[in-house]
Legacy VTK file of the C-alpha trace (Angstrom):
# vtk DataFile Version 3.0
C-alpha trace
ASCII
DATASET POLYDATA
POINTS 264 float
-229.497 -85.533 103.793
-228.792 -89.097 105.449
-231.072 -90.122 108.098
-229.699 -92.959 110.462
-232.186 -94.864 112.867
-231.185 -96.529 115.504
-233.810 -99.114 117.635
-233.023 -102.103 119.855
-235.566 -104.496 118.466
-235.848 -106.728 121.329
-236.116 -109.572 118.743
-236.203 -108.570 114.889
-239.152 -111.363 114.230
-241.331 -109.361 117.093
-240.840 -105.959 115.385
-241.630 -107.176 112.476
-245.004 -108.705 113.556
-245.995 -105.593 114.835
-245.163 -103.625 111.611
-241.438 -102.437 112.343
-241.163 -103.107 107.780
-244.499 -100.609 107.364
-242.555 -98.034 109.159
-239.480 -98.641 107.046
-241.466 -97.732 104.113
-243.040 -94.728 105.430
-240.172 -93.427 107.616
-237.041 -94.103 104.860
-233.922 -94.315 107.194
-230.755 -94.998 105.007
-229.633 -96.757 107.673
-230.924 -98.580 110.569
-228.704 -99.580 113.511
-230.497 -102.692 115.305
-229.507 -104.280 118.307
-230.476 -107.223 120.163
-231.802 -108.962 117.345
-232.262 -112.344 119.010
-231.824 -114.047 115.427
-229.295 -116.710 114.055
-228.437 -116.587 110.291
-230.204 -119.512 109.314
-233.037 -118.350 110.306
-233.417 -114.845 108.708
-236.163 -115.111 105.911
-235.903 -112.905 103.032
-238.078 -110.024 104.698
-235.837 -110.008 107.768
-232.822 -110.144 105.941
-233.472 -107.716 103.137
-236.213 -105.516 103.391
-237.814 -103.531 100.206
-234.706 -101.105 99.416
-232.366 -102.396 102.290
-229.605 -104.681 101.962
-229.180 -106.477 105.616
-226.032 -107.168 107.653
-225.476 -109.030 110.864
-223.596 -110.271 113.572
-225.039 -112.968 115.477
-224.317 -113.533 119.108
-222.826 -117.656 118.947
-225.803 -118.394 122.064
-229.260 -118.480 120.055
-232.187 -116.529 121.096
-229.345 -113.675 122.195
-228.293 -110.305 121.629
-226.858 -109.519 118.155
-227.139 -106.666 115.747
-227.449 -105.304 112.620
-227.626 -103.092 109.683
-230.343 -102.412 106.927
-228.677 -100.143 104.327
-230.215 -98.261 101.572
-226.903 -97.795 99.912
-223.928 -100.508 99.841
-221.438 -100.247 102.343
-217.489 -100.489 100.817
-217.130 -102.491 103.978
-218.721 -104.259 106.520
-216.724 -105.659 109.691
-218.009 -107.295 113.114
-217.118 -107.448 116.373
-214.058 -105.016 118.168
-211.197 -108.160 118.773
-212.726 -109.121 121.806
-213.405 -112.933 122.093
-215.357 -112.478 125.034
-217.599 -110.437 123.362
-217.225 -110.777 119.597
-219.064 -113.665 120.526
-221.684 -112.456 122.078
-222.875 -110.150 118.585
-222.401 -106.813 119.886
-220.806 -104.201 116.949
-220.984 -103.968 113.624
-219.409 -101.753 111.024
-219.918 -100.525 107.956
-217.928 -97.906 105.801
-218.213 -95.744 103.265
-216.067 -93.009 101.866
-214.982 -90.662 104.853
-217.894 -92.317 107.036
-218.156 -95.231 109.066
-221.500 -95.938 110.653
-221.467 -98.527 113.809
-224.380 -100.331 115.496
-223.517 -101.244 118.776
-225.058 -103.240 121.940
-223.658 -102.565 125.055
-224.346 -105.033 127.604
-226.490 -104.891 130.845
-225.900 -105.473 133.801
-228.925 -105.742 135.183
-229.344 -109.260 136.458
-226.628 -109.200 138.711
-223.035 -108.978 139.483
-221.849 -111.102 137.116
-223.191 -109.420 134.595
-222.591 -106.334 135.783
-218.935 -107.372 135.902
-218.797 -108.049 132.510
-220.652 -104.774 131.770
-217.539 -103.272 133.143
-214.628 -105.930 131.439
-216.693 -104.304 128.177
-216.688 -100.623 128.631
-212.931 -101.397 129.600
-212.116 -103.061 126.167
-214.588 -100.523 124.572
-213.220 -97.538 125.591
-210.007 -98.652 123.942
-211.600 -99.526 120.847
-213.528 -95.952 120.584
-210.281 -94.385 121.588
-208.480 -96.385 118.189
-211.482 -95.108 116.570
-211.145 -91.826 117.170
-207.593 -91.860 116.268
-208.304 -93.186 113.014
-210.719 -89.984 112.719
-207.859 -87.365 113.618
-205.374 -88.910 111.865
-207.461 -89.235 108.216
-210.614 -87.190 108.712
-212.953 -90.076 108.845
-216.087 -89.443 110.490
-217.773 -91.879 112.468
-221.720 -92.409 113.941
-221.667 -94.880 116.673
-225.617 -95.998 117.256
-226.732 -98.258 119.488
-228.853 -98.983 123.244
-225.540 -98.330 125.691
-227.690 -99.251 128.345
-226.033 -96.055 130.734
-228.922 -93.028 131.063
-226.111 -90.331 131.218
-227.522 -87.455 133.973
-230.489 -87.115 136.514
-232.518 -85.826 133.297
-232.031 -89.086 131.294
-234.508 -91.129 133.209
-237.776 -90.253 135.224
-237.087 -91.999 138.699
-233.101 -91.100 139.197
-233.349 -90.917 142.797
-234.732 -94.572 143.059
-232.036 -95.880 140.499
-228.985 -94.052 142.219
-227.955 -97.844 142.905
-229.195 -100.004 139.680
-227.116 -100.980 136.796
-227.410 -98.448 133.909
-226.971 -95.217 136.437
-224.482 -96.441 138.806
-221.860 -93.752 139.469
-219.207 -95.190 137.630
-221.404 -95.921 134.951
-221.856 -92.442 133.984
-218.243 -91.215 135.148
-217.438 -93.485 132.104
-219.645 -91.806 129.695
-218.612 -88.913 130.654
-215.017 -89.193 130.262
-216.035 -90.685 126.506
-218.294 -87.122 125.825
-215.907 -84.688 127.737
-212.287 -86.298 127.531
-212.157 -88.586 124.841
-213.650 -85.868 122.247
-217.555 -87.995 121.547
-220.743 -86.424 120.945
-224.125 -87.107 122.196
-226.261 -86.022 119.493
-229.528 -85.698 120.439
-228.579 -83.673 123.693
-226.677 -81.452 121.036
-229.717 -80.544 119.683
-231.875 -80.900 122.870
-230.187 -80.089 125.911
-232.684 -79.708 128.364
-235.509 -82.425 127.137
-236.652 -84.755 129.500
-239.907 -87.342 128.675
-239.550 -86.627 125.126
-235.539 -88.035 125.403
-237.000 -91.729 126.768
-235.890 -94.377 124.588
-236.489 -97.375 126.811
-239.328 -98.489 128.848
-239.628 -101.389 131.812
-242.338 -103.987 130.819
-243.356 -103.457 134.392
-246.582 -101.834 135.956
-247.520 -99.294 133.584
-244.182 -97.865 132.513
-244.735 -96.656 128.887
-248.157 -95.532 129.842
-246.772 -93.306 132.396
-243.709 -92.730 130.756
-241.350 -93.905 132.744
-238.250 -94.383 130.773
-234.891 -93.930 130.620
-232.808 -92.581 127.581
-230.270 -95.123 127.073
-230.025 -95.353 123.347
-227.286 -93.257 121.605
-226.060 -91.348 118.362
-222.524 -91.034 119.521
-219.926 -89.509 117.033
-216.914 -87.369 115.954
-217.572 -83.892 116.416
-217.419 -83.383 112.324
-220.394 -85.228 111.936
-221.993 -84.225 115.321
-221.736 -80.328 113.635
-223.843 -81.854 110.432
-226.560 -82.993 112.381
-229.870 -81.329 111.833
-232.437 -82.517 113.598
-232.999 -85.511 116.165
-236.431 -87.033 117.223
-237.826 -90.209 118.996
-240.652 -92.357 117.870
-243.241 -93.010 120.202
-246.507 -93.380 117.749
-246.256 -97.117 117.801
-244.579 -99.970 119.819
-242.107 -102.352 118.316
-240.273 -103.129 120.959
-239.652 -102.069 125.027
-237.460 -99.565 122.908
-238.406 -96.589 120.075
-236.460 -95.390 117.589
-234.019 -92.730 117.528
-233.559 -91.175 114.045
-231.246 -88.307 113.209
-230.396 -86.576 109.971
-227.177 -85.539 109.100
-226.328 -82.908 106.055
-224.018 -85.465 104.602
-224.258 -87.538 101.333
-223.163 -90.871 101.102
LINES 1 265
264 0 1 2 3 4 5 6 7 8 9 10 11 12 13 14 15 16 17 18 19 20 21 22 23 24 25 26 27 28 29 30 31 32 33 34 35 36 37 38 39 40 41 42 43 44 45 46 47 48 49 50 51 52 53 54 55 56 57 58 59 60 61 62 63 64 65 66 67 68 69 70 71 72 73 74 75 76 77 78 79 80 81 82 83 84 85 86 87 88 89 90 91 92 93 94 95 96 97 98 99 100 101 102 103 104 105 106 107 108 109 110 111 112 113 114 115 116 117 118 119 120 121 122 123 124 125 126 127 128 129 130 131 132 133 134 135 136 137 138 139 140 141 142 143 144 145 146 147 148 149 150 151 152 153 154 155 156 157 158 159 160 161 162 163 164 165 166 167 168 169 170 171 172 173 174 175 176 177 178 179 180 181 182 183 184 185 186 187 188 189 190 191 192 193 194 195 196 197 198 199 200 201 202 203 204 205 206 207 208 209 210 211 212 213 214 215 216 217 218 219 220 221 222 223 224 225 226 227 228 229 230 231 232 233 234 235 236 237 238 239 240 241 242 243 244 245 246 247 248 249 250 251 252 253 254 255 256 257 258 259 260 261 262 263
């Protein structure tokens, strides 16, 4: 079995203050997929940058105190490769790669839009570039049989059931209309997978992966599902069970784990 987390940790030094390494140990992901890890190389200590059993990889975003991502693996990679030949964004720490024979596992940060229309113009300059990359990516898959797990907070909740207020969002970044047009022409016409709707079509609450700091949100559970497995439909078939972590807090985000039958 390989079990693949996936967690924005809203700052890796926070999550680790509230005991993201104690669930590590308890949980056993072979790999975790972080994003926004707010971090810059020099300043990962030892724990941050390898973990008991994990061997860490990063790409920083150049501006400190923003974005980036990472891997913890439990097994070495053959490869590891950042960014998706983007300037723009390369620089701004958003994917990371890492293969392995006939698997490729990718944590990935999509941005938000969310604090206006700048940003949410270069929410859409990404998903443009993106869309090629996943299309190259998905090549590569038919044309040599390579599998690949893209995980990651894609800041998009999907349908009506991926968030609690829809109506009142109709109009906010992360469920505008052609926000979700564009996932859905990655899940339906491009060939993707959503995983964890796979194997949970119809769950609502229990889906939330994100949570606004505001009023009462997590208490109430007001969230959003925003945070992906994405894949090839080879590995999508594999996948046996998918869960989120809600127990404890380590971030505005939880963890979404999903095991695969597949051995590395």
């Amino acid at each position: 079995m390989l079990r693949v987390t996936s967690l924005n940790v809203n700052g890796i030094r926070s999550a680790f203050r509230k005991d993201f390494s104690g669930w590590l140990d308890a949980q056993r992901p072979d790999i975790v997929c972080m994003q926004e890890i707010k971090i810059q190389n020099a300043d990962l200590v030892d724990e941050l940058r390898h973990p008991d059993g994990y061997t860490g990889h990063f790409h920083h975003a150049e501006k400190k105190g923003y974005s980036g991502v990472g891997l913890y693996l439990a097994q070495p990679a053959q490869t590891v490769s950042l960014g998706m030949s983007c300037p723009e964004f390369d620089a701004e720490g958003r994917i990371l790669r890492a293969d392995w024979e006939g698997l490729s596992i990718i944590s990935a940060y999509l941005p938000s839009g969310s604090s206006g229309d700048e940003r949410q113009g270069a929410k859409y300059r990404f998903l443009d570039h993106f869309e090629g990359w996943l299309n190259g990516l998905m090549n590569e898959h038919r044309r040599t049989g390579r599998e690949f797990i893209i995980c990651g907070d894609w800041n998009i909740a999907h349908h009506e059931i991926d968030l609690k207020n829809w109506k009142g969002n109709l109009k906010n970044s992360g469920f505008l209309p052609e926000e979700r047009a564009w996932m859905t022409k990655v899940l339906s016409q491009m060939g993707w997978a959503d995983v964890y709707r796979q194997l949970h079509p119809d769950t609502t609450g229990e889906a939330y992966t994100w949570w606004s700091n505001r009023g009462q949100a997590w208490a109430k559970n007001v969230g959003w599902r925003i945070d992906y497995h994405i894949t090839t439909p080879g590995i999508a078939s594999k996948a046996l069970n998918a869960s989120v972590y809600k127990d404890q807090r380590f971030s505005d985000h939880a963890p979404l784990t999903v095991d695969y039958d597949f051995i590395l």
